[in-house]
C-alpha positions in Angstrom: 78.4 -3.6 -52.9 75.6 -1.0 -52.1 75.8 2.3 -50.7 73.2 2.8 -48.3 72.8 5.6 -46.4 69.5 7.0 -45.6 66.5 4.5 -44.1 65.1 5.1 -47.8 68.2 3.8 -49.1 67.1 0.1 -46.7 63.7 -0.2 -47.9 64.1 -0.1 -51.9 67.3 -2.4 -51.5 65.2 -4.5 -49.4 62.2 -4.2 -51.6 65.4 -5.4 -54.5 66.3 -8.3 -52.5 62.5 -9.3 -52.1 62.0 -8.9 -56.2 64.9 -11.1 -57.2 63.7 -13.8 -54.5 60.6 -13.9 -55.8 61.8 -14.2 -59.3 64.4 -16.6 -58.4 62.8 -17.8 -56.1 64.3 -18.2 -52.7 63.3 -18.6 -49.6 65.6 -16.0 -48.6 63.2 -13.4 -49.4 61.3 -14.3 -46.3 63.4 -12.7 -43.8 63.6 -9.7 -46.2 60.1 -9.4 -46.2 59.8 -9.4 -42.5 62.8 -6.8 -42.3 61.0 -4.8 -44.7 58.2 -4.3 -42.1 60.1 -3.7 -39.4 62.3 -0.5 -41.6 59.0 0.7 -42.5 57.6 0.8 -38.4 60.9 2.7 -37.9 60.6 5.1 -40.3 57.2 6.0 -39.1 58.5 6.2 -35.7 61.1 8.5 -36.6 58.8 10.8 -38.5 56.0 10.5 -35.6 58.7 11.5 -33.0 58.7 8.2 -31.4 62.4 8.4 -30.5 64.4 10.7 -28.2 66.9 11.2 -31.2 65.6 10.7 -34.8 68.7 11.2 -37.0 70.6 9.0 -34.7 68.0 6.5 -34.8 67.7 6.5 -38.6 71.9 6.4 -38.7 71.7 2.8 -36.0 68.9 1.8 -38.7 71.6 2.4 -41.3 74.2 0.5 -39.7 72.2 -2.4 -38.3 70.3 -3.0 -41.9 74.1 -2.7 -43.7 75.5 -5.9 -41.8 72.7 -7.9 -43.5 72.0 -6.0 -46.9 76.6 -6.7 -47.1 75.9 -10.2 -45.3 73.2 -10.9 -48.1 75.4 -9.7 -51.1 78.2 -11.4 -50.5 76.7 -14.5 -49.7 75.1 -14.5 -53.4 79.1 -13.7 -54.4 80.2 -16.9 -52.1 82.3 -14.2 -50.0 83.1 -15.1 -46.3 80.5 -14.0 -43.9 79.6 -14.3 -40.5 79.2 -17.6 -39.4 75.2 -16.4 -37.8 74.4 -15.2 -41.6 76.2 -18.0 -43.0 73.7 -20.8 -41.3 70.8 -18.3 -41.5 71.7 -18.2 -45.4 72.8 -21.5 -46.0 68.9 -23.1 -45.0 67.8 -21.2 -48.1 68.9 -24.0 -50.1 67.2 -26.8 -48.2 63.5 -28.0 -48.7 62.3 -29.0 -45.0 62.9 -26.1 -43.1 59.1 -23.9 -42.6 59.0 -20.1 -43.3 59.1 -20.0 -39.5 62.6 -21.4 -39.2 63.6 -19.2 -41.5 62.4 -16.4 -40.5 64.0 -17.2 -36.5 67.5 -18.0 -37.9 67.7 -14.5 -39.5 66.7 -12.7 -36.6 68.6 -14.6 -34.6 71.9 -13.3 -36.8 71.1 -9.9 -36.7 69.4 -9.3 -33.4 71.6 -11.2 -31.2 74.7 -10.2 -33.2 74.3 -7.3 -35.8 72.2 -5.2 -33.4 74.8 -4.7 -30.4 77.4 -3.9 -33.3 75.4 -1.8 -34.3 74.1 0.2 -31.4 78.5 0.3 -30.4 79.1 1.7 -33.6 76.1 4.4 -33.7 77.2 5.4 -30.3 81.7 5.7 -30.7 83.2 8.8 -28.9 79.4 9.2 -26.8 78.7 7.4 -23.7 76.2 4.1 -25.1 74.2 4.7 -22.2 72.1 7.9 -23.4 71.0 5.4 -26.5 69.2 2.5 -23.9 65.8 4.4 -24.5 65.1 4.7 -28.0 67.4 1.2 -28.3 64.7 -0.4 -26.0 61.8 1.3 -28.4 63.1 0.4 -31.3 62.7 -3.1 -30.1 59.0 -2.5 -28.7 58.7 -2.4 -32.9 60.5 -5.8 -33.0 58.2 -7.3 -30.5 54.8 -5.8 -32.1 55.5 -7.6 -35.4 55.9 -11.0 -33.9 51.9 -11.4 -33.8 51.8 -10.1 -37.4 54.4 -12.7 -38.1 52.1 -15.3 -36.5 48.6 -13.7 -38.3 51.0 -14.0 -42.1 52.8 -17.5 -41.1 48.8 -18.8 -40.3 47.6 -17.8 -44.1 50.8 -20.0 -45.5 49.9 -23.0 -42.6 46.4 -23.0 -41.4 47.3 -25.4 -38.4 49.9 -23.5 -36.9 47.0 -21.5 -34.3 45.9 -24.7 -33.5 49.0 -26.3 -32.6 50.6 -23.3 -31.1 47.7 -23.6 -28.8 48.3 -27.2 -27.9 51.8 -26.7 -27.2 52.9 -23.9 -25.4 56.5 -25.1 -25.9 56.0 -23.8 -29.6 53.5 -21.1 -28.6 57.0 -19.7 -26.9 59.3 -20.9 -29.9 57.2 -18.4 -31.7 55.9 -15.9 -29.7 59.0 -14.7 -28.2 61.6 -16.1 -29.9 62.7 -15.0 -26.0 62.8 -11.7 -27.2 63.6 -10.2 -24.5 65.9 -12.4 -23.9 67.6 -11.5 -27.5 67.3 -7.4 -26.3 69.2 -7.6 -23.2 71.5 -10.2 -24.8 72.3 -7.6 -27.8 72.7 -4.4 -25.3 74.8 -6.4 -23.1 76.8 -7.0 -26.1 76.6 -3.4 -27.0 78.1 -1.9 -23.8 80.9 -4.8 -23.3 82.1 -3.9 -27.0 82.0 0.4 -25.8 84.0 -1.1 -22.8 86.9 -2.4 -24.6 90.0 -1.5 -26.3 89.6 -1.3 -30.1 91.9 -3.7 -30.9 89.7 -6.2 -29.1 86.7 -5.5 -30.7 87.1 -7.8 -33.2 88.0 -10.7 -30.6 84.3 -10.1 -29.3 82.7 -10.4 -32.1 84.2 -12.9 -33.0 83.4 -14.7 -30.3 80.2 -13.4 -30.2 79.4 -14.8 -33.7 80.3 -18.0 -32.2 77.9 -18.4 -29.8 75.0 -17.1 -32.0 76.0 -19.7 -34.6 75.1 -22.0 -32.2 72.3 -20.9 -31.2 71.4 -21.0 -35.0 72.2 -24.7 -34.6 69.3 -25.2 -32.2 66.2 -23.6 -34.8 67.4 -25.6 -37.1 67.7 -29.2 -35.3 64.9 -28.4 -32.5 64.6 -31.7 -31.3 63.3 -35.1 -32.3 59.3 -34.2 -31.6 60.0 -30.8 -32.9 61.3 -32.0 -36.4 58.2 -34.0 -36.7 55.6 -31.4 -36.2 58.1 -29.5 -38.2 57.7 -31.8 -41.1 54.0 -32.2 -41.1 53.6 -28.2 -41.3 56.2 -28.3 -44.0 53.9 -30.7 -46.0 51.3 -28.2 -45.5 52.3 -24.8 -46.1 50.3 -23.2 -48.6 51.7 -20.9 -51.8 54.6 -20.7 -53.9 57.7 -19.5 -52.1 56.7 -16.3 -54.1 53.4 -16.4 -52.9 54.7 -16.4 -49.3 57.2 -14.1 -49.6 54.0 -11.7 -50.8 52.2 -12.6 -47.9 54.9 -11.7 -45.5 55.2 -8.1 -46.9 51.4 -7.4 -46.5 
């Protein structure tokens, strides 16, 4: 298992994962792609100022990015994992989920579940509150990549615009992914997990993982109508899943 331990340490063992998936290849260097952008945006904010408290923000970096960079490793060593990474992971190895799919059922593991771990952990013996500010900024970042997600996901399926525009149902399945939703959900998480007694903490998240497993359940069985469109943009994405994975880190 890696070490990491500085926000440098995130983006060359993401920037690993990315290489072996395109040499492999695997789809599962789509998500790391994406993740990749978003480290880099953090860093920058950190160096810009961006954040009340750099060095704490590149530490919740550290700790958010290590429950997927361990969730990712042990996967590939068939280790028990949460059952979020496991579904997010376990679509790798089918052909009809889209890059979009993909890329939702990973953020759906670490946002809804890594993140208010990892904001709880970042803040132990401090009161969680004083982190709410740069914890809402740093998902500002989340939210600005989801257009760039949609600009990258249109060079690998040229119809997506046009049927994102004819169905806002999908328009929202993209362009929120209910973010917001996802944010309040993870520091609501956060501050119930301060709020307990440690030897509950694992009962939480266990639960937790629970419920964001099923959530994974609904990206990847959307629906009947949903499947079909689904399938039809499947059919029609353009690349290798090298090629995409290089368009998703530009």
């Amino acid at each position: 298992m890696r070490t990491i331990n500085t926000i440098d340490d995130v983006i060359n063992t993401l920037e690993d994962i990315i290489k072996a998936s395109e040499q492999k290849p695997s789809t599962l260097g789509y998500f790391a792609a994406l993740y990749l952008k978003v480290t880099r945006k953090v860093k920058e904010g950190i160096a810009e100022g961006f954040f009340e408290n750099g060095p704490r923000m590149e530490k919740l970096d550290v700790i958010f990015a290590t429950r997927y960079i361990d969730a990712y490793f042990n996967f590939q060593e068939n280790k028990t994992i949460t059952e979020s990474w496991q579904k997010a992971f376990d679509l790798s190895e089918k052909f009809w989920p889209i890059v979009l799919q993909h890329l939702l059922i990973g953020m759906n593991a670490h946002i809804n579940l890594d993140l208010g771990i990892a904001a709880y952990e970042v803040t132990k013996n401090s009161d969680i509150q004083d982190l709410k500010t740069d914890f809402n900024k740093i998902n500002t970042i989340l939210s600005s990549l989801v257009t760039d997600v949609e600009n990258d996901l249109s060079t690998i399926y040229p119809f997506l615009k046009k049927i994102l525009k004819l169905t806002s149902k999908f328009d929202n399945f993209l362009v929120d992914f209910s973010m917001e939703i996802a944010r309040d959900g993870a520091w609501d998480f956060a501050v119930k997990l301060a709020n307990s007694s440690e030897d509950n903490i694992q009962n939480l998240i266990n639960k937790r993982d629970k419920s964001v497993s099923e959530i994974a359940s609904l990206i990847t069985n959307p629906g009947i109508i949903a499947n079909i469109i689904f399938g039809v943009i499947r059919l029609s994405e353009r690349g290798s899943i090298s090629q995409k994975i290089n368009n998703l880190t530009k």
